[in-house]
C-alpha positions in Angstrom: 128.2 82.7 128.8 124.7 82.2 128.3 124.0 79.8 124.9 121.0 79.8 122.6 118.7 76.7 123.2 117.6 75.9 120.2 116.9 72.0 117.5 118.2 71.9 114.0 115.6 69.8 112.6 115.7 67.9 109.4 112.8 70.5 107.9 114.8 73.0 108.6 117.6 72.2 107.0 115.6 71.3 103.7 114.4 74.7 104.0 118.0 76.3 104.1 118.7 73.8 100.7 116.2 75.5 99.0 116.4 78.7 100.4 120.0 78.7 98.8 119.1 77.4 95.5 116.9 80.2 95.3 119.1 83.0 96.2 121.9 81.9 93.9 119.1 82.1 91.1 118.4 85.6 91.7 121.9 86.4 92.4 122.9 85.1 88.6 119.8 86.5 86.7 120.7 89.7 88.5 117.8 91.4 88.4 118.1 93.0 92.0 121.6 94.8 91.3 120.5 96.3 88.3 116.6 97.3 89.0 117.2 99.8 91.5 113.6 100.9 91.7 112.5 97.4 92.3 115.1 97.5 95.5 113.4 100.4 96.5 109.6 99.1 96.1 111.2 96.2 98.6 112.5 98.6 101.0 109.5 100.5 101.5 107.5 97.5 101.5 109.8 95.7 104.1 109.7 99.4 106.4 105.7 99.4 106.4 105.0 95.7 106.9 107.4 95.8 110.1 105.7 98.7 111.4 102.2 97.0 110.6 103.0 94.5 112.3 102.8 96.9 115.5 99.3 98.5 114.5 100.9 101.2 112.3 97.9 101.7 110.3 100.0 103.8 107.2 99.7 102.5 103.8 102.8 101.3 101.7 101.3 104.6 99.1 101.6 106.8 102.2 104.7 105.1 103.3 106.5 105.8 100.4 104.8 109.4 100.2 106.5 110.2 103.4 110.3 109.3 102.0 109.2 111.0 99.0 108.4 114.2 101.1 104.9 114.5 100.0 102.3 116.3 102.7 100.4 112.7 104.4 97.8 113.4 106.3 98.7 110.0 109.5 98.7 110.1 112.9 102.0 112.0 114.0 103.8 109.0 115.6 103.2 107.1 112.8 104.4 109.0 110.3 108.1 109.6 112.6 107.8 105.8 112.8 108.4 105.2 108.9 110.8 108.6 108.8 112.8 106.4 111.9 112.7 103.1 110.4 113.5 104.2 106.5 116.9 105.9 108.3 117.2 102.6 110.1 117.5 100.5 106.8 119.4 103.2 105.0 122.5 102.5 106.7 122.3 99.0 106.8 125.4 98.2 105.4 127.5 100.3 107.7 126.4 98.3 111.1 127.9 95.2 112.6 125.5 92.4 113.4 127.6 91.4 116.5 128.2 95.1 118.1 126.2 95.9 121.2 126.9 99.8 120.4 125.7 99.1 117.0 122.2 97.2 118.5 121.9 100.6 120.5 122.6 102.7 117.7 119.8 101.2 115.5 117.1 101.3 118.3 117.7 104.9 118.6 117.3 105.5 114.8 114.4 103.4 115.7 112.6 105.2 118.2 114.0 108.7 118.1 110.7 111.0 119.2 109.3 108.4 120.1 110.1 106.7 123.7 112.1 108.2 126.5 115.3 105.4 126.8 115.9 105.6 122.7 119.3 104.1 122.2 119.4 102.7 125.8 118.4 99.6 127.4 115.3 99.3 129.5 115.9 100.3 133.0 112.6 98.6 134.0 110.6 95.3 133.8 108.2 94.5 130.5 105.7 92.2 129.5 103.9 91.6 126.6 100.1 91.4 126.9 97.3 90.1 125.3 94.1 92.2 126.4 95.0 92.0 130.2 96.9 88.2 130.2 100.5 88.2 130.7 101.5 86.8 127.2 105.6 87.1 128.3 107.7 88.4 130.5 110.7 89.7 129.7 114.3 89.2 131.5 115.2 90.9 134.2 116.5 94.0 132.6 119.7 94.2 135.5 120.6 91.7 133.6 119.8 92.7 129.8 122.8 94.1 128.6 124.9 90.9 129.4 122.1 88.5 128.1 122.6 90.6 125.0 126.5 90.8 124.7 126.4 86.8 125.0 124.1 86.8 122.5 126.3 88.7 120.2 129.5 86.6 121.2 128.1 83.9 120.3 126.5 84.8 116.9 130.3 85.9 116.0 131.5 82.9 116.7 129.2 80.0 115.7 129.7 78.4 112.1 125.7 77.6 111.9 124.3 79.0 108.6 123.1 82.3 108.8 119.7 81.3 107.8 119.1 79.6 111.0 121.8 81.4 113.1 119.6 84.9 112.1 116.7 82.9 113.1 117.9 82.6 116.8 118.7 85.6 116.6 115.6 87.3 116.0 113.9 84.7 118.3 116.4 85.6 121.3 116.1 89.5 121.2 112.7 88.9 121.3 112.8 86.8 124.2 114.8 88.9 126.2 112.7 91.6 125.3 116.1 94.3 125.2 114.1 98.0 125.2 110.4 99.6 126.5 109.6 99.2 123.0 110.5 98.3 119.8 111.6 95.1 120.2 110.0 93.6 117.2 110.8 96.1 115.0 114.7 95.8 115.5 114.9 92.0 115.7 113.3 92.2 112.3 116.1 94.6 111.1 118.8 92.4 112.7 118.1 89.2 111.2 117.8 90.8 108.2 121.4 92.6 108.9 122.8 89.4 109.7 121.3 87.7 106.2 122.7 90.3 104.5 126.2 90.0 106.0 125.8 86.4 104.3 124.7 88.2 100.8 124.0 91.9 100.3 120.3 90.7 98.6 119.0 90.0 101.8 119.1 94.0 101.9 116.5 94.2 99.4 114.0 91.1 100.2 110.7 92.2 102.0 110.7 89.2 104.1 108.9 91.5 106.6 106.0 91.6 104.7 105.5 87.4 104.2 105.8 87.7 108.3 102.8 90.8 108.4 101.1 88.2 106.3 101.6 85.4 108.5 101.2 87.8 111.8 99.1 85.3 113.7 101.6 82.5 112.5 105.0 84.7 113.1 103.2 85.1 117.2 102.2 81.4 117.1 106.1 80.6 116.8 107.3 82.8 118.9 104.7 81.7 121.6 105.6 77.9 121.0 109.4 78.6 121.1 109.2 80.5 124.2 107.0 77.5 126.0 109.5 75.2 124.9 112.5 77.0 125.9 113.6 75.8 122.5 113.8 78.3 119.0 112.9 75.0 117.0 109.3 76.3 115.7 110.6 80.0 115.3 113.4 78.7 113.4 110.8 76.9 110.7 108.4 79.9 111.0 111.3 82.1 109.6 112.4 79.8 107.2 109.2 79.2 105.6 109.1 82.7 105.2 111.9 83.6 103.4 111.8 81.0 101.3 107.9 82.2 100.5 109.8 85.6 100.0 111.9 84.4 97.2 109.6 82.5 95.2 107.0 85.3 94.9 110.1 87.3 93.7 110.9 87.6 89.7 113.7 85.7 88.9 113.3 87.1 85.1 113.5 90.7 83.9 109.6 91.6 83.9 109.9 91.8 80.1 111.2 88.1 79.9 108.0 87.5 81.3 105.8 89.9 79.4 106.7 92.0 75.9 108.1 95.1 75.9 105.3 96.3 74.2 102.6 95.4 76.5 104.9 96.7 79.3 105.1 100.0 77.5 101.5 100.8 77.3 101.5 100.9 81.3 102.0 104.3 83.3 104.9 104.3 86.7 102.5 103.5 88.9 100.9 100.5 87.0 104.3 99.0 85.7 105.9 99.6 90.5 102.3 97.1 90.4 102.9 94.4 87.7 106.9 94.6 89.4 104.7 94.0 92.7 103.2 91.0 91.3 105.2 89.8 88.4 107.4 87.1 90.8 103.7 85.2 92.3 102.3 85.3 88.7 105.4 84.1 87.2 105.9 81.1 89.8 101.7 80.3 89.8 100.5 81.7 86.3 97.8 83.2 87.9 96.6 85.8 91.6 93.6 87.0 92.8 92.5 90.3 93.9 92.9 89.5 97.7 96.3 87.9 97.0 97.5 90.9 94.8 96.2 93.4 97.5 98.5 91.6 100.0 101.4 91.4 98.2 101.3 95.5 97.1 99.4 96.2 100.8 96.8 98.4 97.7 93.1 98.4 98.6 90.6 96.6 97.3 89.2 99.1 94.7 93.3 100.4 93.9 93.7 96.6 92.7 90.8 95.9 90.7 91.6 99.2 89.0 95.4 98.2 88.1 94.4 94.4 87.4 91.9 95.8 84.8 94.3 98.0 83.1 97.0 94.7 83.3 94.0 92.9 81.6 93.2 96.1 78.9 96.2 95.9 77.6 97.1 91.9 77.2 99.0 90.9 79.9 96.4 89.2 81.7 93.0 87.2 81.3 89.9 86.8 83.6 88.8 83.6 84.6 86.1 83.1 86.7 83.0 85.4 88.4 82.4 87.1 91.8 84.8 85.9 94.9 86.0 82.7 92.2 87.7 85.6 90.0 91.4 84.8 89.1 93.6 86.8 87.0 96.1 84.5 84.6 99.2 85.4 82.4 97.7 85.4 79.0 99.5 82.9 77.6 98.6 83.9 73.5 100.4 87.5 74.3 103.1 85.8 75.6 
């Protein structure tokens, strides 16, 4: 059986400490098994930020247009991307991490319409390129569906955390570089499975979208790893990120952190925004414009607009002119 290389470093076990402490916060204000709608802002937030990641150019307001059945105007591949992916994450709960006919299963939901060997494994070398260098070369695909069972066997049967266990994970599939495409896009979805094996939350957390964030930094680790023959720097890379994930996530009910009656003066669309935001400002008391339009994936003008109703009606001050503009929880209204 082929084993995982891979260092469990003192960082990253600090990380998991705190990853843990963090999760069993949310889990006992629960806030994420009662606020449905905040569970589906995550969703659609996690579906669009994975498929950003691979130059889908659809925005989280079209994204969510799309499931809603609202007329986008997109590129046609795009738009069956997100359709594919938000049936993907729908079912969720019903795979099995450590099921090779479940893997296959989720690609095709995957990439249905979209590539010829949907559901199957690549019957053909791959690489990944960068402009015209060779970035990395997959495995042999003869021997892809046994690199993958392994994998699999041995996830099952490890007693590492799932933190770091769905860490390797994600690092291996794309190492071995499984299908013709959409690699990235399921070993998101599987670590994510796996994490949510360990608690249903995971379900709900947009981890996807710290990663689109960090996209230079999420191929930096995966480049690293895969020089070192060792998942060490992927492992930390992920880690970091979900951690980042949960602290810019409300622990409080948004009107423990801001009065009902400031809350009630917003419309649907502007309270889904303050929902959006409410975890960063909550943990740093104050955001920026950039920072809010990359936690919502809004454009520039969208965010100064909702910032400036957030500041018309109390919840927030301006400090600060021009690019040194910050937006802080007005402390007198609450």
């Amino acid at each position: 059986m082929n084993i995982p290389v891979f260092t469990i470093t003192s960082h990253s076990i600090d990380l998991v400490a705190k990853i843990a402490e963090k999760v069993g916060e949310l889990k006992s204000s629960g806030e994420y098994s009662r606020n449905l709608r905040l569970r589906k802002i995550n969703r659609l937030r996690s579906i669009q930020s994975s498929l950003a990641i691979e130059n889908n150019t659809l925005t989280l307001g079209q994204v969510t247009d799309i499931i809603e059945g609202k007329p986008v105007l997109g590129l046609p591949h795009e738009i069956q991307e997100v359709k594919n992916a938000y049936q993907a994450y729908e079912y969720i709960f019903e795979y099995d991490p450590y099921k090779v006919k479940d893997f296959l299963k989720v690609h095709q939901l995957m990439t249905t319409q979209l590539v010829q060997e949907a559901g199957r494994f690549r019957s053909q070398g791959v690489g990944v390129f960068d402009g015209s260098k060779l970035v990395h070369a997959g495995a042999s695909y003869q021997f892809v569906p046994q690199l993958i069972t392994d994998l699999f066997a041995w996830a099952k049967k490890t007693n590492i955390h799932p933190l770091i266990k769905s860490s390797i994970v994600h690092f291996e599939i794309e190492f071995i570089h499984p299908f013709i495409d959409g690699n990235g896009r399921i070993g998101r979805l599987w670590q994510t499975l796996i994490l949510s094996k360990w608690n249903e939350l995971f379900a709900w957390l947009p981890i996807e979208t710290l990663v689109y964030e960090n996209q230079q930094g999420y191929y930096d680790a995966l480049a690293t790893s895969q020089k070192a023959g060792d998942s060490k720097s992927f492992i930390e890379f992920m880690l970091n990120a979900i951690l980042q994930t949960l602290e810019e996530l409300p622990i409080r009910k948004i009107t423990d952190i801001f009065t009902d009656i400031n809350t009630d003066k917003l419309t649907k669309a502007e309270l889904e925004f303050l929902e959006q935001i409410a975890g960063y400002l909550d943990k740093n008391g104050e955001i920026t414009n950039y920072r809010a339009q990359l936690i919502t994936n809004k454009s520039d003008v969208s965010v100064k607009k909702y910032l400036t109703k957030l500041v018309e009606v109390g919840i927030l001050k301006i400090e600060g002119k021009n690019k040194g503009r910050k937006y802080l929880i007005n402390q007198k209204e609450h």
